[in-house]
C-alpha positions, 0 to 999 in steps of 0.5 A: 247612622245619626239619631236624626237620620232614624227618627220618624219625620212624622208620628201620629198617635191615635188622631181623629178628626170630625166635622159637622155640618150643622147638626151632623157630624162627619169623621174624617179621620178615625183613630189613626197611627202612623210613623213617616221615616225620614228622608222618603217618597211617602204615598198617602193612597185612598179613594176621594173623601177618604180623608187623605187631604184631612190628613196632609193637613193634620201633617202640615199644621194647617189643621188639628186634630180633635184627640191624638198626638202629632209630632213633626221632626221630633216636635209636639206640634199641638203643644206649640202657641199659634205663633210658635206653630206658625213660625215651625211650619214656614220653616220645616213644611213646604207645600206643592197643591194640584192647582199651583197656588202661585201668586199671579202678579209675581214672576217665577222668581218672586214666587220662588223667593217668597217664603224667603222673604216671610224667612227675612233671608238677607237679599243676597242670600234669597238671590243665590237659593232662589236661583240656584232653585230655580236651575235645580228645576230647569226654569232659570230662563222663565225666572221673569215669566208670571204664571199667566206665561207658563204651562202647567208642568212649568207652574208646578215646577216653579211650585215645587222651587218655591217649597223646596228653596227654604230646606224643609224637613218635609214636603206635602204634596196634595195631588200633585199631577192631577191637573196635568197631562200623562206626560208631564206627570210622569216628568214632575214625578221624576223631578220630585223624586230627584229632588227627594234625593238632592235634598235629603227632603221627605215628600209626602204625597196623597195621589191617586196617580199610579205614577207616584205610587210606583216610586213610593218608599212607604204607602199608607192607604186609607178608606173612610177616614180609617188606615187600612 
């Protein structure tokens, strides 16, 4: 097995991060450690202000932590510029949120090719990826549809293109099936774990949906900012 195939897609080192409204302070996360293997459905589980979306962030280089260490594939993130950091999450981090975040006045396929474009893809090639993920996810006849024209389990499929068309390493996924009916929930979590398994991507989830939780190959639950 290749170095890369056994070395954590994630590493967090004692991190902690505290927020202050005015003069009080708020720990959203307390001391946390924790290694995500590659190449797995990984469920971050916990009840609302645990501070599970405080950690996808921390993940996801949206957000940094005030002490602690976070390597991403193998990488020290906080040790990048903001540039260089930037430049690492548009091309190792996709990202799927319970409200779709798509863009209202592109069709499917523009929202799919976006982060291509960010990528400066060649033309041909983000023609080719984008359809071809477009199809992966059973959208190639809405490929000209805007968002306003789909349902809601098709928004998240067209939201689950758009971060897997560019290869990532990694895929945060903040409540992912929140917003949608039982059944189209359950055929989301269907289509991410085939995904999962098509491209050797990890997903990493905060869920209360005890759908997701049943396919999880690594659960991590947390409760007032605490691994527990």
């Amino acid at each position: 097995m290749s170095e890369q195939a056994t070395t954590p897609v994630v590493r967090l080192d004692h991190i902690s991060r505290v927020y202050h409204a005015g003069s009080i302070a708020v720990p959203a996360v307390r001391d946390i450690s924790l290694e995500i293997r590659p190449r797995v459905f990984c469920v971050i589980v916990g009840p609302s202000g645990s501070g599970k979306t405080t950690l996808l962030n921390m993940i996801g280089c949206i957000d940094v932590p005030d002490s602690g260490g976070v390597e991403v594939q193998g990488e020290d993130v906080l040790r990048l510029s903001d540039n260089a950091l930037a430049d690492f999450r548009a091309r190792n981090i996709g990202y799927v949120f319970q409200s779709f975040n798509l863009i209202p006045v592109l069709s499917a396929f523009e929202n799919v090719e976006y982060p291509l474009l960010l990528l400066n893809v060649p033309a041909a090639e983000r023609r080719r990826r984008t359809l071809a993920m477009l199809e992966a996810v059973g959208l190639e006849t809405q490929a000209r549809q805007r968002p306003n024209e789909l349902s809601g389990g098709q928004k998240q499929r067209v939201a689950i293109a758009r971060a897997l068309v560019k290869e990532p390493a990694l895929v945060l996924a903040d409540e992912p099936t929140a917003n949608l009916d039982s059944a189209t929930g359950t055929a989301i979590t269907n289509l991410m774990r085939r995904m999962q398994e098509t491209f050797h991507t990890s997903f990493i989830f905060s869920t209360h949906d005890p759908r997701l939780m049943a396919e999880a190959d690594q659960t991590f639950s947390i409760r007032d900012g605490i691994l527990v």
